[in-house]
Backbone atoms as SQL, in Angstrom:
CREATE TABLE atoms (id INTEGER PRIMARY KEY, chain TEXT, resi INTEGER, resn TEXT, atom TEXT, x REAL, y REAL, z REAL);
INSERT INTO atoms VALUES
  (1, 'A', 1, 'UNK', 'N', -20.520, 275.246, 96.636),
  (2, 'A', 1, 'UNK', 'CA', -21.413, 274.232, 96.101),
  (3, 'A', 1, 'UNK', 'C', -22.751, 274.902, 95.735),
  (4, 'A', 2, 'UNK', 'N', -23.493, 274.846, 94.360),
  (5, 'A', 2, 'UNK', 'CA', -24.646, 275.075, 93.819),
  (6, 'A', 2, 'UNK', 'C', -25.764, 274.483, 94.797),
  (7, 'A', 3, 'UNK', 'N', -26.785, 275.369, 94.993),
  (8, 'A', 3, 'UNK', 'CA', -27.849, 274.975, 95.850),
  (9, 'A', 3, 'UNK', 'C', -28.835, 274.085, 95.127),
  (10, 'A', 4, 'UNK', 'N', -28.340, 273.347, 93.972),
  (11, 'A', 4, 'UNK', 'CA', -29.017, 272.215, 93.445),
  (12, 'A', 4, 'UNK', 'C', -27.819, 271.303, 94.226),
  (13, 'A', 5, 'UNK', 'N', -26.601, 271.188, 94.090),
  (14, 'A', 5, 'UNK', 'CA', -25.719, 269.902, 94.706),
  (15, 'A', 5, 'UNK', 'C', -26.516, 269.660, 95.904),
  (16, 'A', 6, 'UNK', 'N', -26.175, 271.077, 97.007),
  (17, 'A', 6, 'UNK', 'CA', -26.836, 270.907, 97.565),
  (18, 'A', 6, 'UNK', 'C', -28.375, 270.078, 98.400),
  (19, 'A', 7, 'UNK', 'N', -29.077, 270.523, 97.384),
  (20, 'A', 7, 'UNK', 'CA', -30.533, 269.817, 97.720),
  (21, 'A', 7, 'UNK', 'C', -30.408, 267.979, 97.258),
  (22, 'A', 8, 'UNK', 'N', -29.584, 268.111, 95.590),
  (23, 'A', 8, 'UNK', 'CA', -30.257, 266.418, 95.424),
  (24, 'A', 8, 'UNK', 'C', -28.511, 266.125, 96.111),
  (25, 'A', 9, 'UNK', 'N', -27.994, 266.441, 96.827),
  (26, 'A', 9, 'UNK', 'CA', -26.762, 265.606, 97.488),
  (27, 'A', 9, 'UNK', 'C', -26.865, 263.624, 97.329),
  (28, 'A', 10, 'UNK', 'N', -26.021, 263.528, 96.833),
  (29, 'A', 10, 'UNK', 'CA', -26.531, 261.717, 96.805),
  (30, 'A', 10, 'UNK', 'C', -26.673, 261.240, 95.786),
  (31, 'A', 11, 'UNK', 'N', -27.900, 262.129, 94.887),
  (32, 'A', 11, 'UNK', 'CA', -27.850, 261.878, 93.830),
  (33, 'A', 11, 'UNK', 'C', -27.115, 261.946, 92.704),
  (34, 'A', 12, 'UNK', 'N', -26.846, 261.235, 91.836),
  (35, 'A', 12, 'UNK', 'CA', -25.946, 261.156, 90.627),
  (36, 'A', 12, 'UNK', 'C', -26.194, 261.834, 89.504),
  (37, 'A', 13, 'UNK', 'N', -27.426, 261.231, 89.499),
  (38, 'A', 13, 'UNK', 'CA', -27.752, 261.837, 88.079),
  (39, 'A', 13, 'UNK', 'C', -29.528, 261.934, 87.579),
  (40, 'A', 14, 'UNK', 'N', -29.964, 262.359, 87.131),
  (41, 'A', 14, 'UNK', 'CA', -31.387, 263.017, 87.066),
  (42, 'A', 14, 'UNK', 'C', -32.069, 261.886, 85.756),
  (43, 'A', 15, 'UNK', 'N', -33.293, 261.155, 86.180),
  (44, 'A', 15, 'UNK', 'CA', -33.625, 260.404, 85.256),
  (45, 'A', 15, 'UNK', 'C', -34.042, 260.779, 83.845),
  (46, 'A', 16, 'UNK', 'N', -34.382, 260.201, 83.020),
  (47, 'A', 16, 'UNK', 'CA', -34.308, 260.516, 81.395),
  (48, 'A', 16, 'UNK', 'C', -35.820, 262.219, 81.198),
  (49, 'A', 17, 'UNK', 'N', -37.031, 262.288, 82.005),
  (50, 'A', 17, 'UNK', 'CA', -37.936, 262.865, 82.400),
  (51, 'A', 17, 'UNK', 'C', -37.302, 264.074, 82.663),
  (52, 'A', 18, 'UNK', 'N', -36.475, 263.773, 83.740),
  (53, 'A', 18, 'UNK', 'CA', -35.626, 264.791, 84.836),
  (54, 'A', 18, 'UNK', 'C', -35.248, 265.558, 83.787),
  (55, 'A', 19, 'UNK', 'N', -34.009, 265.025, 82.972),
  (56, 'A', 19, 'UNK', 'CA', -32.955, 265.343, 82.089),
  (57, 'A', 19, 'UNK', 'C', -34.125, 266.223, 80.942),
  (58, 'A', 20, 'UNK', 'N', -34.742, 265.672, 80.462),
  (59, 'A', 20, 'UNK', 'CA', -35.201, 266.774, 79.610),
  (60, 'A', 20, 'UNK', 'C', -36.689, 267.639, 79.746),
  (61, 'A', 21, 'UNK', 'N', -36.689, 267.990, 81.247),
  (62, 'A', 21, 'UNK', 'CA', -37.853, 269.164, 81.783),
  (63, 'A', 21, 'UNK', 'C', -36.765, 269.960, 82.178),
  (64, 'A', 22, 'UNK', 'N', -35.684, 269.602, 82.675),
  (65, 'A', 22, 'UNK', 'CA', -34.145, 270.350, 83.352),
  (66, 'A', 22, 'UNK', 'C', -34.353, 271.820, 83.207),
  (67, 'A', 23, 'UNK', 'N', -33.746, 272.004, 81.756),
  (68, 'A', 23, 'UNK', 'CA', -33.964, 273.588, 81.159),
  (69, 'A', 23, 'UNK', 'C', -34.851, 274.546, 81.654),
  (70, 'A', 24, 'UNK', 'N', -35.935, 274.019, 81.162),
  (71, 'A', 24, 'UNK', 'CA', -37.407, 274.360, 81.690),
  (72, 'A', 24, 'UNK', 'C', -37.675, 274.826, 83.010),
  (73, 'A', 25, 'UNK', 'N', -37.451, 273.988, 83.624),
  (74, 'A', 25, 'UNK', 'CA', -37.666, 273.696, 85.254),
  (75, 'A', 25, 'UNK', 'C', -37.257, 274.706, 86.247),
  (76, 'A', 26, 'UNK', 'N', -35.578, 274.512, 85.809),
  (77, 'A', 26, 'UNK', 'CA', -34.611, 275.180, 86.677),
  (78, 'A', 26, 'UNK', 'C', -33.991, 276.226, 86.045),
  (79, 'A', 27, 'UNK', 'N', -34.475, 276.830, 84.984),
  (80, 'A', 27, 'UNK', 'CA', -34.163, 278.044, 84.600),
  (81, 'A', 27, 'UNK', 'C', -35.021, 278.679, 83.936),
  (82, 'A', 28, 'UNK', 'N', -35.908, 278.937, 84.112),
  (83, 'A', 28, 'UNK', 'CA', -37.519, 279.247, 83.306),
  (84, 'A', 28, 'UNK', 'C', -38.470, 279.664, 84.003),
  (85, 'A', 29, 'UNK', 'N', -39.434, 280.581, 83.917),
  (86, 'A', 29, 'UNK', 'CA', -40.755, 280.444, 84.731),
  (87, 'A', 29, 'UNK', 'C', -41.837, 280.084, 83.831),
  (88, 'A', 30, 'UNK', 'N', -41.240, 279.530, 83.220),
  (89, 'A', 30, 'UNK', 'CA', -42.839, 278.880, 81.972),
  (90, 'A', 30, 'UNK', 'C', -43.040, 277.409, 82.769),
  (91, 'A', 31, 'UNK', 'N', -44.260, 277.462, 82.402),
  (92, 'A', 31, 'UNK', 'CA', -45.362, 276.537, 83.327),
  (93, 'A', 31, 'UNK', 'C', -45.060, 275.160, 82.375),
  (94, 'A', 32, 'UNK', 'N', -45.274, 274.257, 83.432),
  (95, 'A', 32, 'UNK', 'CA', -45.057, 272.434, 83.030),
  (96, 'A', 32, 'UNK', 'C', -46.215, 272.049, 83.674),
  (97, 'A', 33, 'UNK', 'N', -46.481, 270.796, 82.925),
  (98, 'A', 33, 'UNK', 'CA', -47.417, 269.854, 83.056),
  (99, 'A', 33, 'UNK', 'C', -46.897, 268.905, 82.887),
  (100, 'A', 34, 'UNK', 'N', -46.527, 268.228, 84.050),
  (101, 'A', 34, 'UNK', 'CA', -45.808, 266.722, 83.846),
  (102, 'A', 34, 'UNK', 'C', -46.809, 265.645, 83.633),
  (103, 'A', 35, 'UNK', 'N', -47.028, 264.856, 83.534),
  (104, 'A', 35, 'UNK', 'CA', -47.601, 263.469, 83.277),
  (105, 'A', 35, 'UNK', 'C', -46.625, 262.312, 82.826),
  (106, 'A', 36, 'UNK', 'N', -46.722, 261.726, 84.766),
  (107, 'A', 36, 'UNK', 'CA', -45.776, 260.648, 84.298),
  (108, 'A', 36, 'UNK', 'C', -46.313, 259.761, 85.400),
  (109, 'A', 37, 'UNK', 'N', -46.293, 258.453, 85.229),
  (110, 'A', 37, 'UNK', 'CA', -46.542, 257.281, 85.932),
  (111, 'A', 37, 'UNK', 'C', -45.324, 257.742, 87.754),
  (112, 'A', 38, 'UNK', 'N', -46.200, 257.031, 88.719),
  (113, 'A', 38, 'UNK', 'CA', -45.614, 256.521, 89.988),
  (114, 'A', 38, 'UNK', 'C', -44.003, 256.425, 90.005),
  (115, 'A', 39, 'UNK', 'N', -43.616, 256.846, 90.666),
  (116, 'A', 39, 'UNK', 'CA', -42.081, 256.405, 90.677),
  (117, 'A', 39, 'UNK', 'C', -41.515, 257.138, 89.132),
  (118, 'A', 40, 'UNK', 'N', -41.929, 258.312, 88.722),
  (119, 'A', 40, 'UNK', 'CA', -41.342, 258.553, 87.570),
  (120, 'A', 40, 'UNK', 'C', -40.303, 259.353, 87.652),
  (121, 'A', 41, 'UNK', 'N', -40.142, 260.247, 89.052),
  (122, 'A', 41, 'UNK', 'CA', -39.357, 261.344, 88.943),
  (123, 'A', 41, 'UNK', 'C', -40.181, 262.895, 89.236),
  (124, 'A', 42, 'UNK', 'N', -41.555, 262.994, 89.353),
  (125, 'A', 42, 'UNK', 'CA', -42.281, 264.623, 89.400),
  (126, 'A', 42, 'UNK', 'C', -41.986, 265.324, 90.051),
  (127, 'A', 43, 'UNK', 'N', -41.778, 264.517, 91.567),
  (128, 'A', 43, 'UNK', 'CA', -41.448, 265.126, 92.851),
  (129, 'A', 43, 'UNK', 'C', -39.683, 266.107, 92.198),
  (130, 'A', 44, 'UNK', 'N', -38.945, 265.276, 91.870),
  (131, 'A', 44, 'UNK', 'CA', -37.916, 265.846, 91.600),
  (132, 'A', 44, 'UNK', 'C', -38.272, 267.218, 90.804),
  (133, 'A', 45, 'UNK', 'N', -38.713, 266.971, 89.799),
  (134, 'A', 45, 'UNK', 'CA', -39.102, 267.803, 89.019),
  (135, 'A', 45, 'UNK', 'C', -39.491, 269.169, 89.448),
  (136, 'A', 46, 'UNK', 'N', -40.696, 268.737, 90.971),
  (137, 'A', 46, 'UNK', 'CA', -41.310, 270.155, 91.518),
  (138, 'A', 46, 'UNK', 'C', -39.947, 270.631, 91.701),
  (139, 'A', 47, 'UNK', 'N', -38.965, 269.795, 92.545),
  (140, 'A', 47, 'UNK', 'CA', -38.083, 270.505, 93.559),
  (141, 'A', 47, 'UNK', 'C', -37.385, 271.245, 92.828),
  (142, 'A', 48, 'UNK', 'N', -36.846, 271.372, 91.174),
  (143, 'A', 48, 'UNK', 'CA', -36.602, 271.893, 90.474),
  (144, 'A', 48, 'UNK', 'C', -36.828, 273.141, 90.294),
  (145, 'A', 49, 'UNK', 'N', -38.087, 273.468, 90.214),
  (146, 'A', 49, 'UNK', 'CA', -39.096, 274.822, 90.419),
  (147, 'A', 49, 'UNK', 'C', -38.979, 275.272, 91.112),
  (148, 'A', 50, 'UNK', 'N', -38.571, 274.544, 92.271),
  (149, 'A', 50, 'UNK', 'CA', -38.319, 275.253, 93.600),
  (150, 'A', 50, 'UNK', 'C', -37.329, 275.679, 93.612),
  (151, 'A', 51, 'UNK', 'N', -36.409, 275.456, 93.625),
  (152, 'A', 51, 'UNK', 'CA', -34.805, 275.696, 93.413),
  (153, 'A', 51, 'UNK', 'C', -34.828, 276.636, 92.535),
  (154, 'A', 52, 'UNK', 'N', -35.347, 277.196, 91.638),
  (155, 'A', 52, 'UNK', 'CA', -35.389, 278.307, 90.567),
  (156, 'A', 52, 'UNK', 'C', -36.091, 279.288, 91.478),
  (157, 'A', 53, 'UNK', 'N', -37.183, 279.026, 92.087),
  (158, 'A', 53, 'UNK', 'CA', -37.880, 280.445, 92.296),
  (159, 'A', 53, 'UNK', 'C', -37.043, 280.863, 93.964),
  (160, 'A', 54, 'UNK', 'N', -36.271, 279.820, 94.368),
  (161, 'A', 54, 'UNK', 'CA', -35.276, 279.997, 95.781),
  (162, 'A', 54, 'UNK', 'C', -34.470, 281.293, 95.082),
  (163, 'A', 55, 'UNK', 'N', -33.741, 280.619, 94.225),
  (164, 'A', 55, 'UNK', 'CA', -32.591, 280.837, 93.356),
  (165, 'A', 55, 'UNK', 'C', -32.989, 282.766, 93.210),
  (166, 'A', 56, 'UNK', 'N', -34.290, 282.659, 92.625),
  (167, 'A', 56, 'UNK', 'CA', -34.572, 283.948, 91.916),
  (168, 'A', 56, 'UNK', 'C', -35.168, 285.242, 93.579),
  (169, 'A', 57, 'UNK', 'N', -35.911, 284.568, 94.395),
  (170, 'A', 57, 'UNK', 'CA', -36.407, 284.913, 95.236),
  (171, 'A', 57, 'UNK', 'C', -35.774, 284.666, 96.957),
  (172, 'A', 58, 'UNK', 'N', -34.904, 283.834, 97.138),
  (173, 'A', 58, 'UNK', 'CA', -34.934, 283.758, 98.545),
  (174, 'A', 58, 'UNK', 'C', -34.962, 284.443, 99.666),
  (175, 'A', 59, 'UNK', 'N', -36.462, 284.519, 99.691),
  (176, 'A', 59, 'UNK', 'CA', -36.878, 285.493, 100.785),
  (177, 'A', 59, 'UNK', 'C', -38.437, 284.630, 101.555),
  (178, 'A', 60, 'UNK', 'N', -38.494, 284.909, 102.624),
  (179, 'A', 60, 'UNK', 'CA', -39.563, 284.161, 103.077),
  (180, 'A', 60, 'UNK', 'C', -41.213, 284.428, 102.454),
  (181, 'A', 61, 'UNK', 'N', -41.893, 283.496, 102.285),
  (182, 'A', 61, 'UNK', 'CA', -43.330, 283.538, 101.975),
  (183, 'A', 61, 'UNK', 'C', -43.380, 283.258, 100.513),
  (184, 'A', 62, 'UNK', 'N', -42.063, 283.223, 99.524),
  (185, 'A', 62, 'UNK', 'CA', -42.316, 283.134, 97.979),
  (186, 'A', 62, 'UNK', 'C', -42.573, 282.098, 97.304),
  (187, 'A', 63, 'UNK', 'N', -42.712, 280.909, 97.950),
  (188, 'A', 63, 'UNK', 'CA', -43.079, 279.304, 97.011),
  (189, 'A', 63, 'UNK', 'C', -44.318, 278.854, 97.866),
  (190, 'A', 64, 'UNK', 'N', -45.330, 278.203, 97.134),
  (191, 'A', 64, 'UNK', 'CA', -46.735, 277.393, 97.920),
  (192, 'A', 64, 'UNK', 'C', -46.549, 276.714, 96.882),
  (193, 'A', 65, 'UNK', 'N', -46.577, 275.363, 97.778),
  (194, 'A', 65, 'UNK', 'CA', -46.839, 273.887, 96.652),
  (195, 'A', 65, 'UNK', 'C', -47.911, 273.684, 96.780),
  (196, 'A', 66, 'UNK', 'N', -48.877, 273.399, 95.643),
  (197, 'A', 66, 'UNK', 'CA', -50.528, 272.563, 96.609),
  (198, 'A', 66, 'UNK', 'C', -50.474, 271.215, 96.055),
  (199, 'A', 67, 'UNK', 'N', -50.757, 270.252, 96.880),
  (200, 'A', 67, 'UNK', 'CA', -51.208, 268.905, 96.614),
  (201, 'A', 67, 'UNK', 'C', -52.730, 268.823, 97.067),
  (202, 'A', 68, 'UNK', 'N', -52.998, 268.068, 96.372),
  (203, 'A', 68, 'UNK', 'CA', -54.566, 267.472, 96.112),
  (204, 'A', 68, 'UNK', 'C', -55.140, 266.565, 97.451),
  (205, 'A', 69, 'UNK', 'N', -54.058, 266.028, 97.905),
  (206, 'A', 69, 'UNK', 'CA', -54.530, 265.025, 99.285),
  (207, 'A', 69, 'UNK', 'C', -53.576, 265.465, 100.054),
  (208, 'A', 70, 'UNK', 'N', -54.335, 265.328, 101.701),
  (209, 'A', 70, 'UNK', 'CA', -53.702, 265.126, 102.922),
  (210, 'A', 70, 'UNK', 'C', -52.465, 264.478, 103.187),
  (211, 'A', 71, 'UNK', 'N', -52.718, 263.410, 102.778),
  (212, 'A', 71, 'UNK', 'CA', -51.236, 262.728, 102.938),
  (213, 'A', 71, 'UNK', 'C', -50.644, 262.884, 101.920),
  (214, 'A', 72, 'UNK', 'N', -50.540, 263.430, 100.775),
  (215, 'A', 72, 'UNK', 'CA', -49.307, 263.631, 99.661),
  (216, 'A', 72, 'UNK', 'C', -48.953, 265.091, 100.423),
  (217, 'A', 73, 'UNK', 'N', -49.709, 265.969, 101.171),
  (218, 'A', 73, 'UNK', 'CA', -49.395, 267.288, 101.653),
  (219, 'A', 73, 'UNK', 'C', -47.787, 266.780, 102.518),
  (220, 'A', 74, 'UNK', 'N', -48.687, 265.840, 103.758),
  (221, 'A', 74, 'UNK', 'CA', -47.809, 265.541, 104.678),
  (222, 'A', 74, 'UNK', 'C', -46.391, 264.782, 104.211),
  (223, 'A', 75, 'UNK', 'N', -46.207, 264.129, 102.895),
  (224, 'A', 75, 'UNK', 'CA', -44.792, 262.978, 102.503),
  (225, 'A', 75, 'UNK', 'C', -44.342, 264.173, 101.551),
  (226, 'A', 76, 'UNK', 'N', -44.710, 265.414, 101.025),
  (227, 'A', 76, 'UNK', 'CA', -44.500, 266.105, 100.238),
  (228, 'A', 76, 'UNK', 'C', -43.678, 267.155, 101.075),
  (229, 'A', 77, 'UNK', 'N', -44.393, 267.514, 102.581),
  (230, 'A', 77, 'UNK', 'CA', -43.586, 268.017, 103.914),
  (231, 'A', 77, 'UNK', 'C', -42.165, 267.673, 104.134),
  (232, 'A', 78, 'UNK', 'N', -42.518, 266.318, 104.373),
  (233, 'A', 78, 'UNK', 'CA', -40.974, 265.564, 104.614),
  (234, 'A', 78, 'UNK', 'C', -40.430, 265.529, 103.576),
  (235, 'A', 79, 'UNK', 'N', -40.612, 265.365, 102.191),
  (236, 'A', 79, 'UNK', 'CA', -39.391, 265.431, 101.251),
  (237, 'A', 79, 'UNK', 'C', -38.838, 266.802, 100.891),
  (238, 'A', 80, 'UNK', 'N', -39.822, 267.612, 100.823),
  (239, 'A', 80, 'UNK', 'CA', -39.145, 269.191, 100.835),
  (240, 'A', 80, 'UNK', 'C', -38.109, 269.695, 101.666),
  (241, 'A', 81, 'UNK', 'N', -38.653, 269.131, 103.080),
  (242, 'A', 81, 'UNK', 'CA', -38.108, 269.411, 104.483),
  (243, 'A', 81, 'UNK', 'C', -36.618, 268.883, 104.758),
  (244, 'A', 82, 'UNK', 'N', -36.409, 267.625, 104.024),
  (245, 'A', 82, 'UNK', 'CA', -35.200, 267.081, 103.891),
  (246, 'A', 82, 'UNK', 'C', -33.759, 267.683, 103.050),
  (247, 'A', 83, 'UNK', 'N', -35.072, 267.943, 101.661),
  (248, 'A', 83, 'UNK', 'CA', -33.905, 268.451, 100.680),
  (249, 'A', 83, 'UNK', 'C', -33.833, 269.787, 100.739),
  (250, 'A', 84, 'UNK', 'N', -34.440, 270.158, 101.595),
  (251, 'A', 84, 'UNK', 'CA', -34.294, 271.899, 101.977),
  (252, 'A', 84, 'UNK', 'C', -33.256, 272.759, 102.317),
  (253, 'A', 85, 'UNK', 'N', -33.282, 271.285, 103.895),
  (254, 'A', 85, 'UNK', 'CA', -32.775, 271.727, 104.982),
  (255, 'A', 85, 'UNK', 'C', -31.331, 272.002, 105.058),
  (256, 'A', 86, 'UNK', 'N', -30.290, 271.683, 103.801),
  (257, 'A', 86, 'UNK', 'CA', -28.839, 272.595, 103.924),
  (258, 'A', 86, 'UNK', 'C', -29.299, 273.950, 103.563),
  (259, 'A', 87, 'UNK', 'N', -30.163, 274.248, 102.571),
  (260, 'A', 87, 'UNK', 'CA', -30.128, 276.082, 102.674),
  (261, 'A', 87, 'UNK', 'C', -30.711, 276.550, 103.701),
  (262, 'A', 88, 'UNK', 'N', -31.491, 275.613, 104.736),
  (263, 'A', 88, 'UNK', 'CA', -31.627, 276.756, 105.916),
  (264, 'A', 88, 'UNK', 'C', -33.757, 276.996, 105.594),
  (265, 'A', 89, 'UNK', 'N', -34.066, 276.414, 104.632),
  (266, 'A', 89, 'UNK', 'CA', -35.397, 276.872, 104.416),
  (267, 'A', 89, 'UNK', 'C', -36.117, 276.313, 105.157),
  (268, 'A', 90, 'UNK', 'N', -36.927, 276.721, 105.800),
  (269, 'A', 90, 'UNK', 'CA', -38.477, 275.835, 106.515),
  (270, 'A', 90, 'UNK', 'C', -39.793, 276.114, 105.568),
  (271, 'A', 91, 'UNK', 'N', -40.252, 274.391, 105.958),
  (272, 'A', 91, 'UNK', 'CA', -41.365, 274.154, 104.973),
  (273, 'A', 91, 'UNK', 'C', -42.317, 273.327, 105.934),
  (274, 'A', 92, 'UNK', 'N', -43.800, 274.195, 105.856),
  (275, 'A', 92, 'UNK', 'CA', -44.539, 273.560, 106.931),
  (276, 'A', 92, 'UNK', 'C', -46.010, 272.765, 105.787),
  (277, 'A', 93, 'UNK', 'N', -46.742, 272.054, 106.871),
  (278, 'A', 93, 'UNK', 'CA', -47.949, 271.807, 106.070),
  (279, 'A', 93, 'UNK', 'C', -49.361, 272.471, 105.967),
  (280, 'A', 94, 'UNK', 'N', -50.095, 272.928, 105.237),
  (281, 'A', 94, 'UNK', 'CA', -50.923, 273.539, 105.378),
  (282, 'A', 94, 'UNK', 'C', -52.723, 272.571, 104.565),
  (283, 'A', 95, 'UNK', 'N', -53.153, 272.452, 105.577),
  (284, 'A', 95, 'UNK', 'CA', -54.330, 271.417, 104.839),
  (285, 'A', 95, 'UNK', 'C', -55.903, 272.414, 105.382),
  (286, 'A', 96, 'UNK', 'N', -56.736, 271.542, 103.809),
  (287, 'A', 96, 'UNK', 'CA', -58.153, 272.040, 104.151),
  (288, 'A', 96, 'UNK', 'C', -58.722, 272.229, 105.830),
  (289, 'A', 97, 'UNK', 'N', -58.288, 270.888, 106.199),
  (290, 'A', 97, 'UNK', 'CA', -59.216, 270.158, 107.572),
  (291, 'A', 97, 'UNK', 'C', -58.851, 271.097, 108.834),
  (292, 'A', 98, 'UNK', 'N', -57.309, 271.920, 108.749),
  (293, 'A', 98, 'UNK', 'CA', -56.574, 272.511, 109.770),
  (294, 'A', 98, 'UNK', 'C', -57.759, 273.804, 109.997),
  (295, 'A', 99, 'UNK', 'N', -57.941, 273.909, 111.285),
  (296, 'A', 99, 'UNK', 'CA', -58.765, 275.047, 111.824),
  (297, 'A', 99, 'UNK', 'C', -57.389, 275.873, 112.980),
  (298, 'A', 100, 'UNK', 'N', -57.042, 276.955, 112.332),
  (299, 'A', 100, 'UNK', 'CA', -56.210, 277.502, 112.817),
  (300, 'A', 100, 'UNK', 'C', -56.905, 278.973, 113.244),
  (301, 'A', 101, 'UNK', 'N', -55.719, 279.011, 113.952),
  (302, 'A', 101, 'UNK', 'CA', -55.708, 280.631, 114.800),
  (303, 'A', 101, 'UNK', 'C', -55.236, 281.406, 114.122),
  (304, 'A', 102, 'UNK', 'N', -55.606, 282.651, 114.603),
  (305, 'A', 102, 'UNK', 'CA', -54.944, 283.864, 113.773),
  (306, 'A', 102, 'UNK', 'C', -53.590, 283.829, 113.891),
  (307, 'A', 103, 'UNK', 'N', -53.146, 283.279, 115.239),
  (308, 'A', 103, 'UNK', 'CA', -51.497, 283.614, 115.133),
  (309, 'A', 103, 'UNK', 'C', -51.064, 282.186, 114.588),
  (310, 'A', 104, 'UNK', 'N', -51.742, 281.283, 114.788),
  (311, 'A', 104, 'UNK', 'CA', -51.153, 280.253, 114.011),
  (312, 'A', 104, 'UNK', 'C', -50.698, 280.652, 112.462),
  (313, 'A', 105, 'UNK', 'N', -52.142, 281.031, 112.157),
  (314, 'A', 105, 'UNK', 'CA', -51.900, 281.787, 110.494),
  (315, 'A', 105, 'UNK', 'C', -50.591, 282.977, 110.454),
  (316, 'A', 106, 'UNK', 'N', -50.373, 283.920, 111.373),
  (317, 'A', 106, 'UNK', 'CA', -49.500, 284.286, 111.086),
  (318, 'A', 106, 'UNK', 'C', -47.856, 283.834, 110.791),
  (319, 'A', 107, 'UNK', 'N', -48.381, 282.609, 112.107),
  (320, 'A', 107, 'UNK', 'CA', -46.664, 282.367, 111.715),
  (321, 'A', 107, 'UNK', 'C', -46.589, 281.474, 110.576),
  (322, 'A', 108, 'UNK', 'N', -47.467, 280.850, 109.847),
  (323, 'A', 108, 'UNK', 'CA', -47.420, 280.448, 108.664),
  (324, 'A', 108, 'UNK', 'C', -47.276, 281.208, 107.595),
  (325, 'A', 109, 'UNK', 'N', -46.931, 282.497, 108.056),
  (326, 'A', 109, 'UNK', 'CA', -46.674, 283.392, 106.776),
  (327, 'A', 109, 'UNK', 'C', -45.218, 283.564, 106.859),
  (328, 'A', 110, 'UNK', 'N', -44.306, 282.975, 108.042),
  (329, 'A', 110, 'UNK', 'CA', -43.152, 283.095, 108.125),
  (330, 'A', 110, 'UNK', 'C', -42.182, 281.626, 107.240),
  (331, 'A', 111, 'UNK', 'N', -42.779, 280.525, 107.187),
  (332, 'A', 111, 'UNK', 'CA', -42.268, 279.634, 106.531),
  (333, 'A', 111, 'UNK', 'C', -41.930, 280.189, 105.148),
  (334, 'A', 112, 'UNK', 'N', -40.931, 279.567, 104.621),
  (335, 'A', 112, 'UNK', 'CA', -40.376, 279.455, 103.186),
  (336, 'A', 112, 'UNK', 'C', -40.704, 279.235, 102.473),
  (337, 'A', 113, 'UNK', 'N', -41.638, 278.127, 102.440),
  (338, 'A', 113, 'UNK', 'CA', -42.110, 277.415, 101.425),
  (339, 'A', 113, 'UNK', 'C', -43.884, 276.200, 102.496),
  (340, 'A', 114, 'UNK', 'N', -44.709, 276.420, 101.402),
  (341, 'A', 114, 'UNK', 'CA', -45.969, 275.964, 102.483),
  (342, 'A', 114, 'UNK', 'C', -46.255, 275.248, 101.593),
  (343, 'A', 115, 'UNK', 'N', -46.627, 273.499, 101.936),
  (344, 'A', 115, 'UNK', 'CA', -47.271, 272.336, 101.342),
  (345, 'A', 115, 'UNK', 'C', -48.807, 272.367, 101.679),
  (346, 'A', 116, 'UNK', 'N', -49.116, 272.082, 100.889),
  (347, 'A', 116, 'UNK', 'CA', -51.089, 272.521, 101.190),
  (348, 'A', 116, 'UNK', 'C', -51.579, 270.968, 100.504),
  (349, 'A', 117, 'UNK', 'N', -52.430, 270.771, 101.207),
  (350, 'A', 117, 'UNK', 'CA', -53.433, 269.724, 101.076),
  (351, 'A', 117, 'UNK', 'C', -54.896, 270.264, 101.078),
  (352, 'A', 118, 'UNK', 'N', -55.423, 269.504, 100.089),
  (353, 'A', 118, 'UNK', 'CA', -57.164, 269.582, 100.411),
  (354, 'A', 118, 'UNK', 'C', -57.590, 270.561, 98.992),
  (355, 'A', 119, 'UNK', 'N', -58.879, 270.109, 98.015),
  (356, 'A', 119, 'UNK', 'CA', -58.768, 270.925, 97.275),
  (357, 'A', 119, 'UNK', 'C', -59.746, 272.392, 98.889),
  (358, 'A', 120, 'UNK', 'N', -60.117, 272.103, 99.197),
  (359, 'A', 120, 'UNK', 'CA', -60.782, 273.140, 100.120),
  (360, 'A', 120, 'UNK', 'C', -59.824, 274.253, 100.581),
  (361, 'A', 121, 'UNK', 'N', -58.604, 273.861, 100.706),
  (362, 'A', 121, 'UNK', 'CA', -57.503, 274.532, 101.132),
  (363, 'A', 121, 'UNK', 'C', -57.673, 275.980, 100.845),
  (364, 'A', 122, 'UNK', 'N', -57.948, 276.861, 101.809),
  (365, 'A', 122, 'UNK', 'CA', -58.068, 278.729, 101.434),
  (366, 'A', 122, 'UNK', 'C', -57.044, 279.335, 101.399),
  (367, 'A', 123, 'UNK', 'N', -56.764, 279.691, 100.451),
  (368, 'A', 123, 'UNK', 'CA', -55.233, 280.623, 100.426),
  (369, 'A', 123, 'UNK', 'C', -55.608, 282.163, 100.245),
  (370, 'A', 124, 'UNK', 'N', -56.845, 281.962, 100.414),
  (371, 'A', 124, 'UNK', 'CA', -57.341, 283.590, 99.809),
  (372, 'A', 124, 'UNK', 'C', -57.224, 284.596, 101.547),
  (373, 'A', 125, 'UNK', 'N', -57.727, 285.841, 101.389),
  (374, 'A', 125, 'UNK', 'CA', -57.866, 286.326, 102.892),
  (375, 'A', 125, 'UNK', 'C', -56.152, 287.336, 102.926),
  (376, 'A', 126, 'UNK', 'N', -56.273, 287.756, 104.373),
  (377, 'A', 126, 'UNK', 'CA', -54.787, 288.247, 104.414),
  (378, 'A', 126, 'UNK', 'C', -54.127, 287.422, 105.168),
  (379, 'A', 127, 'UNK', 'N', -52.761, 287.522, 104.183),
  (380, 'A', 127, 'UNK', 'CA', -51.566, 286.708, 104.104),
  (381, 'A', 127, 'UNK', 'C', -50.620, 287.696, 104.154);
């Protein structure tokens, strides 16, 4: 089974948005700019990207999603975390507000894939 069955398991079929970023998405590294209303499908879309750079890379530390707010970090956690979790990937959250330790930071260099919140969010430094 393809590690797209995989991830959207359940799903049938990819909405009209879905269907034609597809190409793009999941076989491409050229950059998208979605713009689409609530409930349109984006999220899918990221996971798309994701699934390509898995696909091309699966090795730990190679995907960072950033979201703009705290709580899209944290529902962005759980949906990654869900459709991840048959390949085995861990995906943690990473936000502006978090005051972490050095070893905290380290083992955040061991996750798969890191959801970030906050535009404050520092990704700079050693990683």
């Amino acid at each position: 089974m393809a590690i797209g069955q995989l991830v959207f398991k359940g799903l049938k079929r990819l909405n009209r948005i879905q269907s034609i970023v597809f190409e793009t998405a999941y076989n491409t590294n050229e950059n998208l700019l979605i713009c689409a209303p609530t409930g349109a499908g984006k999220t899918n879309i990221a996971m798309l990207t994701v699934l390509h750079e898995i696909r091309q890379h699966l090795q730990p530390g190679g995907v960072i999603k950033k979201d703009e707010f705290k709580a899209l970090a944290a529902e962005m956690t759980n949906y990654f975390s869900k459709r991840l979790e048959p390949l085995g990937i861990t995906v943690k959250e990473l936000t502006g507000d978090m005051q972490l330790t050095k070893g905290e930071i380290q083992r955040t260099q061991s996750p798969d894939l890191n959801t970030c919140g906050n535009l404050q969010t520092d990704l700079s430094g050693d990683w």
